[in-house]
C-alpha positions as CSV (number, residue, x, y, z in Angstrom):
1,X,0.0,0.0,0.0
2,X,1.4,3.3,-1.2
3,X,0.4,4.7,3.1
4,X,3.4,1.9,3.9
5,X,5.8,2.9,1.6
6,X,5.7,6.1,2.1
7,X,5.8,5.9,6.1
8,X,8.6,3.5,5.2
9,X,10.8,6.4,3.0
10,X,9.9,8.2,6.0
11,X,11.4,6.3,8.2
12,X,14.8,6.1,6.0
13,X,15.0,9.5,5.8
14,X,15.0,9.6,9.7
15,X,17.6,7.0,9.5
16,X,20.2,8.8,7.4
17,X,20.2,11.4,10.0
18,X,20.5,9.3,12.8
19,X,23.7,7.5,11.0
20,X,25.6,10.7,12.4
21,X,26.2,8.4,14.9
22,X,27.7,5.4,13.3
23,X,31.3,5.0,12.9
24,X,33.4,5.7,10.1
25,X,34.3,2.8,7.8
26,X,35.0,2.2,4.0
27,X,32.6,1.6,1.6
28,X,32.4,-0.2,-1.0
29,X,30.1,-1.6,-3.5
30,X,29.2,-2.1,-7.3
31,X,27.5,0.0,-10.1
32,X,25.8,-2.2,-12.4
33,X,24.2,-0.2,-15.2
34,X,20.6,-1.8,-16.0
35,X,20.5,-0.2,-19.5
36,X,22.9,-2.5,-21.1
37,X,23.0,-5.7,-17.9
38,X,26.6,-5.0,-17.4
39,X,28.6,-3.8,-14.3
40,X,29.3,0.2,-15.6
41,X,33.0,1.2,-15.4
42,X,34.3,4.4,-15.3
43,X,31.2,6.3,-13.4
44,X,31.8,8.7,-10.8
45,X,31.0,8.0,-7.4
46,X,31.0,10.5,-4.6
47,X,30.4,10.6,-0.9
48,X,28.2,14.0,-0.2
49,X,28.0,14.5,3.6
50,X,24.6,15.9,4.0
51,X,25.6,18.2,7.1
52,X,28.1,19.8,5.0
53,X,25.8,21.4,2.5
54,X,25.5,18.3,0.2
55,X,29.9,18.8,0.2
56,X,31.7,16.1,-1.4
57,X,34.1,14.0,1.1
58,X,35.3,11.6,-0.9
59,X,35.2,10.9,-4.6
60,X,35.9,7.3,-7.0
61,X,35.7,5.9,-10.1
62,X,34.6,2.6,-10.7
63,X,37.1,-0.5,-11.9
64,X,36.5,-2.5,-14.9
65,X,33.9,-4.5,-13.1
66,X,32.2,-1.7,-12.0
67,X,33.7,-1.7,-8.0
68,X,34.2,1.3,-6.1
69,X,35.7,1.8,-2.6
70,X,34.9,5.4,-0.4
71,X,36.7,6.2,2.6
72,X,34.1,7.8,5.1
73,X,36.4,10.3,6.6
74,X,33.9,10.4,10.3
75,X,30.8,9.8,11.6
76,X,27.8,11.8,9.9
77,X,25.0,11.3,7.5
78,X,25.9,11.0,4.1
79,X,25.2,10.2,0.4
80,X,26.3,8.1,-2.2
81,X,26.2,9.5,-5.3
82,X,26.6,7.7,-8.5
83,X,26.7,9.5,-11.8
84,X,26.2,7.8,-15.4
85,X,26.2,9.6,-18.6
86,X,25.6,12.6,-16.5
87,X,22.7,11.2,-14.5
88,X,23.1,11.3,-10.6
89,X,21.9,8.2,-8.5
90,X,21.9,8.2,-4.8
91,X,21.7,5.7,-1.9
92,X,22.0,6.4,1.4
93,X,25.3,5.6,2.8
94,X,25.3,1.8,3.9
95,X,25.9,0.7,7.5
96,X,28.0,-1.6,9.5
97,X,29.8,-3.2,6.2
98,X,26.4,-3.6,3.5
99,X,27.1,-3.4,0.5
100,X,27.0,0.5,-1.5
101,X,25.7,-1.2,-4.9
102,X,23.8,1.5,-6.9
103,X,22.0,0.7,-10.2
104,X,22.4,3.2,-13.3
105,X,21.0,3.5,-16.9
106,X,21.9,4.7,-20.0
107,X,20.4,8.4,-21.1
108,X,18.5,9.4,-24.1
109,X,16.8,12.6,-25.3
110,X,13.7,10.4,-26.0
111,X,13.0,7.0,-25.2
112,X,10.2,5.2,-26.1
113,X,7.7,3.7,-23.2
114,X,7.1,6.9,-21.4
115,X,3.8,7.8,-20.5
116,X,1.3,9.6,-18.2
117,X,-0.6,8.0,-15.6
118,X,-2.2,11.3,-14.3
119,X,-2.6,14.8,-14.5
120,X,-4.2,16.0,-11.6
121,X,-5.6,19.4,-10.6
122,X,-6.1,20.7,-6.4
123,X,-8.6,23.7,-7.3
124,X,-9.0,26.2,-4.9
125,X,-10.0,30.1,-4.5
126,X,-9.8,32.9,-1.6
127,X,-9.6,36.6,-2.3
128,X,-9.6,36.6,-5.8
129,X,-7.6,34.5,-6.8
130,X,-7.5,31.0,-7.8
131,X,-4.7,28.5,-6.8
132,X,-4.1,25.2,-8.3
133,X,-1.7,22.4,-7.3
134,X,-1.0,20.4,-10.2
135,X,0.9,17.0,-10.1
136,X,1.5,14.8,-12.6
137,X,2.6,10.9,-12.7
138,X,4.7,9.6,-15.3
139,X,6.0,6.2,-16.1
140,X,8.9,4.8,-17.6
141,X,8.7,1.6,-18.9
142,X,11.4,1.8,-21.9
143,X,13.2,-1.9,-23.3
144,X,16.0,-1.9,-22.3
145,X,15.6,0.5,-19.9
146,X,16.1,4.1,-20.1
147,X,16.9,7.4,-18.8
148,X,15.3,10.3,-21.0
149,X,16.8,13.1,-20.2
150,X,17.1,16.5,-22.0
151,X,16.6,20.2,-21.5
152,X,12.4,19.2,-22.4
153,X,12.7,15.9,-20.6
154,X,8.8,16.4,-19.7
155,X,6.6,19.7,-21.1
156,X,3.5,21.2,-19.4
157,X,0.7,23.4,-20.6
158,X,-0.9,26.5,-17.9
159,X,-2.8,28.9,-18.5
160,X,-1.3,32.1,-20.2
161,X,-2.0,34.2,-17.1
162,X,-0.7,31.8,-14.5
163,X,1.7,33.1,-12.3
164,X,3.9,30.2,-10.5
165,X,4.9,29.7,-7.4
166,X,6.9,26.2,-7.3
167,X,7.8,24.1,-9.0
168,X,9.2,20.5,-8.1
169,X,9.9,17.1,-9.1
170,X,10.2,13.2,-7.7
171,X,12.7,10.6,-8.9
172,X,10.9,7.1,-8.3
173,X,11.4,6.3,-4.6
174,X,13.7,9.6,-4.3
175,X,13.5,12.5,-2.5
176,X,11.6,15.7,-4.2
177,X,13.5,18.6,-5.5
178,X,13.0,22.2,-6.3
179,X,13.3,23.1,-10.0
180,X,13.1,26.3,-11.9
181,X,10.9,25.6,-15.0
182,X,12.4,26.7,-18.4
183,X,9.7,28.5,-20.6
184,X,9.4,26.4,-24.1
185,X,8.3,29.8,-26.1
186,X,4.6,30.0,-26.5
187,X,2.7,32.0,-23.4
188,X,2.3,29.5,-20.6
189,X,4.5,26.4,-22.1
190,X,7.7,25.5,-20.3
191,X,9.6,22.1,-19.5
192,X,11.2,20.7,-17.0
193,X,14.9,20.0,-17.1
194,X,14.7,16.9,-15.2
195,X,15.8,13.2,-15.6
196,X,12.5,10.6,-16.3
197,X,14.4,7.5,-14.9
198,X,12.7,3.7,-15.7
199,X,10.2,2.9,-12.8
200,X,11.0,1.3,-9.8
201,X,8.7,-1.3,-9.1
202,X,5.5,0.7,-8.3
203,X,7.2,4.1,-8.3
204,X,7.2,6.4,-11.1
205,X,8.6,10.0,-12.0
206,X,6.2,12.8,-10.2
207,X,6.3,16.1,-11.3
208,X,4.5,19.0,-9.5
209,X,3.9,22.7,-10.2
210,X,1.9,25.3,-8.1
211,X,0.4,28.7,-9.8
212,X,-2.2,31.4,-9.2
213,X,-4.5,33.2,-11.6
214,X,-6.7,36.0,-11.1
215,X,-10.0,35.1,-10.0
216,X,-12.3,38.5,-9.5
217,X,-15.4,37.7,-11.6
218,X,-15.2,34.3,-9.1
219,X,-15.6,32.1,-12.2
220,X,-12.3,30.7,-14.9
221,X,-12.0,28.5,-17.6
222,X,-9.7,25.9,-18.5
223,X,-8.3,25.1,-21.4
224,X,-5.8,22.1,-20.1
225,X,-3.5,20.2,-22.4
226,X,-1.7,16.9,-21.7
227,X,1.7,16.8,-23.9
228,X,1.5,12.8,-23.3
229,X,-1.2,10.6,-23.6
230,X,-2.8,10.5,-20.6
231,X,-4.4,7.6,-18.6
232,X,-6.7,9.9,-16.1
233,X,-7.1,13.9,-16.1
234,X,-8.7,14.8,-12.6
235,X,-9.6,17.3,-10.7
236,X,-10.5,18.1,-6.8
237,X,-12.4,20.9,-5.4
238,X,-14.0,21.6,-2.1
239,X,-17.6,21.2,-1.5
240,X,-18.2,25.2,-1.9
241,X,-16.9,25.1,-5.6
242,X,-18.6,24.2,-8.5
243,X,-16.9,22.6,-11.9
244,X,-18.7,22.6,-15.6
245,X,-17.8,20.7,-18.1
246,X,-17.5,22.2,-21.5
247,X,-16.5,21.6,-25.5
248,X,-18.0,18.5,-24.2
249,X,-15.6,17.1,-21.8
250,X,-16.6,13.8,-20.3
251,X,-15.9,14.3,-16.9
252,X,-17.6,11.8,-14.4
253,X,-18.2,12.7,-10.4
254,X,-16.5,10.2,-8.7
255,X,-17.2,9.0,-4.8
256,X,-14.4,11.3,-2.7
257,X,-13.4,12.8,0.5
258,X,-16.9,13.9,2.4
259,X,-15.2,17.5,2.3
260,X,-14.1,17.3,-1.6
261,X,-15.7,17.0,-5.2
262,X,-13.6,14.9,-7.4
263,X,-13.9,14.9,-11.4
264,X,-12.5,12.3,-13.5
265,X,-12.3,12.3,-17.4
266,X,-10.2,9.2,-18.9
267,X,-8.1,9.1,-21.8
268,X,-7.2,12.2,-22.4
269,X,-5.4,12.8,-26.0
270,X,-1.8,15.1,-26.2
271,X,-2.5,18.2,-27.3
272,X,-6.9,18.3,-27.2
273,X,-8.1,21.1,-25.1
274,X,-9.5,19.6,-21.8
275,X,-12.2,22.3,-21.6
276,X,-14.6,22.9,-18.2
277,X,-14.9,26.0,-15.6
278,X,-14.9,26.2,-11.9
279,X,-16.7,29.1,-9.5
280,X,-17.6,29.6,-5.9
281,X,-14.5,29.9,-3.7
282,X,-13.5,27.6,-0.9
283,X,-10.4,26.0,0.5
284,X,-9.2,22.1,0.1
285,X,-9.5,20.8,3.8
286,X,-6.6,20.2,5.7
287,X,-5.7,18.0,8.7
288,X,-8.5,16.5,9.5
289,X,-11.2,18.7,8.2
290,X,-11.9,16.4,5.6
291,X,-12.9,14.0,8.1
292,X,-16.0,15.8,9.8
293,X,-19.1,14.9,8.8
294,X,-19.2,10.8,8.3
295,X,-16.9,8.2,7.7
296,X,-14.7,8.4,4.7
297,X,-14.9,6.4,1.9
298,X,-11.2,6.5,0.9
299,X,-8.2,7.2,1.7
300,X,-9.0,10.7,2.8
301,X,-6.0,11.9,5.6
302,X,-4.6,15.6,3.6
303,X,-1.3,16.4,3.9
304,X,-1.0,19.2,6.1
305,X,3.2,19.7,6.4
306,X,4.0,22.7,4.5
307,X,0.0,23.9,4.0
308,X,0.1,22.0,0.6
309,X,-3.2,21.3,-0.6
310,X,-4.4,17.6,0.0
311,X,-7.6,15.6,-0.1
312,X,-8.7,12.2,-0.4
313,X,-9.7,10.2,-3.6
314,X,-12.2,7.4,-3.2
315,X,-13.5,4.8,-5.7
316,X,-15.9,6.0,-8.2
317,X,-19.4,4.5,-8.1
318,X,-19.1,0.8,-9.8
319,X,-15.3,1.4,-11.1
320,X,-12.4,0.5,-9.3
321,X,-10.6,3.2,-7.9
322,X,-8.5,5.2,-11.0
323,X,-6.4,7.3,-8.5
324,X,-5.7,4.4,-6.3
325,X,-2.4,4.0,-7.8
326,X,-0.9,7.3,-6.6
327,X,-3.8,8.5,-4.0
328,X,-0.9,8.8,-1.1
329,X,1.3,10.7,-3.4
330,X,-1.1,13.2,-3.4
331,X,-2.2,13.3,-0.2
332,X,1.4,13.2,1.8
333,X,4.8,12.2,0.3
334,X,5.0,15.8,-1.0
335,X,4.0,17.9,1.9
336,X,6.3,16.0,3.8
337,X,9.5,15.3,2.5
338,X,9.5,18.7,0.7
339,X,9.9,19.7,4.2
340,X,11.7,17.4,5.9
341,X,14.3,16.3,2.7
342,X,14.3,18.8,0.8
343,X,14.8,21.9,2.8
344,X,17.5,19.9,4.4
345,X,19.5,17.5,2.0
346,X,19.6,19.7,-0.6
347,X,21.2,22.9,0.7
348,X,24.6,24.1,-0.4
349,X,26.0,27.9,0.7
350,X,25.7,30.7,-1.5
351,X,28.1,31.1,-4.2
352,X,29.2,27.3,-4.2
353,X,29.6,25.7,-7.5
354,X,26.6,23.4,-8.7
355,X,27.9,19.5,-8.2
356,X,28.0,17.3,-11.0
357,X,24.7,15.8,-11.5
358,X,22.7,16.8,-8.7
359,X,19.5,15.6,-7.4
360,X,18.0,17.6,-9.5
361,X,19.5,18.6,-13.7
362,X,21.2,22.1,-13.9
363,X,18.2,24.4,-13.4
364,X,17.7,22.5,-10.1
365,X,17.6,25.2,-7.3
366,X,19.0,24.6,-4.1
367,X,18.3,26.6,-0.6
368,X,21.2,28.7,0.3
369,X,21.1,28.5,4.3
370,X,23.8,26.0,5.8
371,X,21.7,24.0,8.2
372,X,23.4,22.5,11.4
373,X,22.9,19.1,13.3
374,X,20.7,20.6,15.7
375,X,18.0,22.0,12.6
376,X,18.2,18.6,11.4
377,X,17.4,16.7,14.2
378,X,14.4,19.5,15.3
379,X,13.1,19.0,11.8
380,X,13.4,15.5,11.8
381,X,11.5,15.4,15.0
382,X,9.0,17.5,14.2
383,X,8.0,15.8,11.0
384,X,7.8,12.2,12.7
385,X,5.7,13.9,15.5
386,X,2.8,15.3,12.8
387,X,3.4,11.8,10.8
388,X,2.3,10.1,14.1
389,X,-0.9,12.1,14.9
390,X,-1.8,11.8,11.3
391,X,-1.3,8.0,11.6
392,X,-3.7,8.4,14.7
393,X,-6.0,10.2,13.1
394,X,-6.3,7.2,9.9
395,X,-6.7,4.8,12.3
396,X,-9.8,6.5,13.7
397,X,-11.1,7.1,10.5
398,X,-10.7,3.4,9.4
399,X,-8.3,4.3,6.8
400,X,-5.9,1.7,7.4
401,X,-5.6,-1.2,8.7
402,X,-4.5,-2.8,12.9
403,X,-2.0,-4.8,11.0
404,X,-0.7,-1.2,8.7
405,X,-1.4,0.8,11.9
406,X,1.0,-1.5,14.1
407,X,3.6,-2.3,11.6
408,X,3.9,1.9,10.9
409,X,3.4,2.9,14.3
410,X,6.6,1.0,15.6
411,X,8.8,2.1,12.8
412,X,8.1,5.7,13.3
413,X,8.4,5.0,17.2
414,X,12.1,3.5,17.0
415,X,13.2,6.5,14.9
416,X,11.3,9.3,17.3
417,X,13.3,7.2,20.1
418,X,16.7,7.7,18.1
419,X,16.2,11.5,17.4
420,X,14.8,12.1,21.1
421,X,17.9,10.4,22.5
422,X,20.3,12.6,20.0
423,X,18.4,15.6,20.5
């Protein structure tokens, strides 16, 4: 379930900081590059100490049989980075002898097998203006498998008078990263400059953006446009708003959170207007809000870390569930590791020069501030400390299950324990 794994890449991320800890020790292990089956010799692999402003501490390159060997110069929470035809991988920095193995891919401009699960919309408005959160979910399931990667590794469509606010993106089972989109050249078309990597399992590439547009007259129109086929094209509004369909856009009303409205149209074809209009104002509920008034009939717990908009998404009447697939995406992984990752892991001080193949491509931005243990740890500790009351607050609901509920509970615990004790 997408709740476990995420509570799971919660939990890792707790535990990178608590390996400030461990003792120092080499590290070694393989890059084996998926793309072609082979071990990959020749890549660069770097040890980033994540205190240090993402600072490299130690650097490699692998042997004929892809092997590498990092000295860890102390204790402290660190990286490995692996980079492949100018593709960064990362791992967290292995424990107590494991093995560092990493696994790379070859990179192309275009590759076929990528596609679009979702493009999803979080509609809101407040004085007069109208905010969206849009997110979408792309898969990469190229033969053999491969990185696309280019200056317009993935394109997006807003409205000509949107004015943005953020912008990030997701590796599969990575940490998100703040990106600057590049404008394409017609009003309201830009790109992201960002590397689509082959899915992992169950995980795929998520891209988000955040805008505004004016919203006096309390009524807009969309004109959406999906650059990639698209599987689903939905949108979520609060109970106070009101969408209509138009140019005849087959949107159905699916069953949702009791404090949101959730519109579904499937198939959606690149570049065909996706035409419909929204009034009313209201806010997408937050902690739980959504909650009040009856029992939910999905997985309805918002993610509340950061004030990102959040909701849940139930199963449409006599369909399984569309947004199943990615429903805890939306509703947490974002909020939360943008805040507790991101803000954190992917710092470096003002004026220092880009690394090679960052988390994120070259028009990845990166927060200035140098953080210090003791911001880490505070972070890191308030994060688990929301994650539990929202746990509490599923369990409650009915959300999850007492197997889930037990199993998450005590991993969340264990790391509270470990940044209470280092605090």
């Amino acid at each position: 379930m997408k709740f476990t794994q995420f509570a799971l890449r919660t939990v890792t991320a707790g535990l990178i900081f608590s390996a400030a800890f461990a003792q120092a020790a080499s590290i070694t292990g393989t890059i084996n590059n998926k793309t072609t089956g082979k071990p990959s010799a020749g890549d660069t692999v770097v040890l980033v100490d994540v205190q240090a402003s993402m600072g490299e501490v130690a650097k490699a390159t692998t042997d004929a049989k892809g092997q590498y060997t990092l000295n860890q110069p102390g204790p402290g929470p660190y990286l490995v980075r692996a980079t492949h035809q100018g593709a960064g991988y990362f791992i967290g920095a292995p424990q107590n002898g494991a093995p560092g193995d990493i696994s790379v891919y070859d990179v192309a401009q275009k590759v076929q097998g990528v596609s679009m699960e979702a493009d999803v919309l979080e509609v809101e408005a407040q004085n007069g203006q109208l905010s969206i959160n849009e997110r979408f979910f792309i898969h990469n399931n190229s033969t053999p498998p491969t990185t696309q990667w280019s200056k317009k590794s993935f394109e997006i469509v807003l409205p000509a008078d949107a004015t943005i606010t953020e912008a990030q993106a997701q590796r599969p089972g990575g940490l998100p990263t703040t990106l600057k989109l590049d404008p394409t050249g017609a009003k309201g078309h830009f790109s992201y400059n960002f590397p689509i990597q082959p899915d992992d399992g169950d995980k795929d590439t998520l891209f988000q953006v955040s805008y505004s547009v004016p919203y006096a007259s309390g009524k807009y129109s969309f004109k959406s446009v999906v650059t990639l086929p698209a599987e689903s094209f939905a949108v979520l509004l609060p109970k106070s708003m009101t969408l209509t369909p138009e140019g005849g856009a087959a949107f159905k009303s699916v069953q949702a959170d009791p404090g949101l409205q959730t519109y579904l149209l499937k198939n959606a074809t690149p570049g065909k207007s996706i035409e419909f209009s929204v009034s009313g104002v209201g806010a997408i509920p937050r902690d739980d809000q959504s909650q009040q008034g009856g029992q939910q009939s999905g997985m309805g717990q918002p993610a509340a870390a950061g004030g990102q908009p959040g909701g849940g998404i139930g199963a449409p009447i006599e369909a399984p569930d569309p947004l199943s697939k990615y429903k805890w995406w939306i509703l947490g992984a974002l909020g939360l590791l943008l805040i507790a990752a991101a803000a954190f892991l992917l710092r470096k001080p003002e004026g220092a020069a880009v690394a090679a193949a960052p988390l994120a491509s070259a028009g990845a931005t990166t927060f200035a501030t140098t953080s210090t243990v003791a911001q880490n740890q505070t972070a890191l500790l308030s994060v688990l400390k929301e994650e539990l009351f929202a746990l509490e607050s599923d369990k409650l609901s009915g959300v999850i299950s007492t197997e889930e509920y037990t199993e998450v509970k005590g991993a969340l615990e264990i790391v509270l324990m470990r940044a209470l004790k280092h605090k």
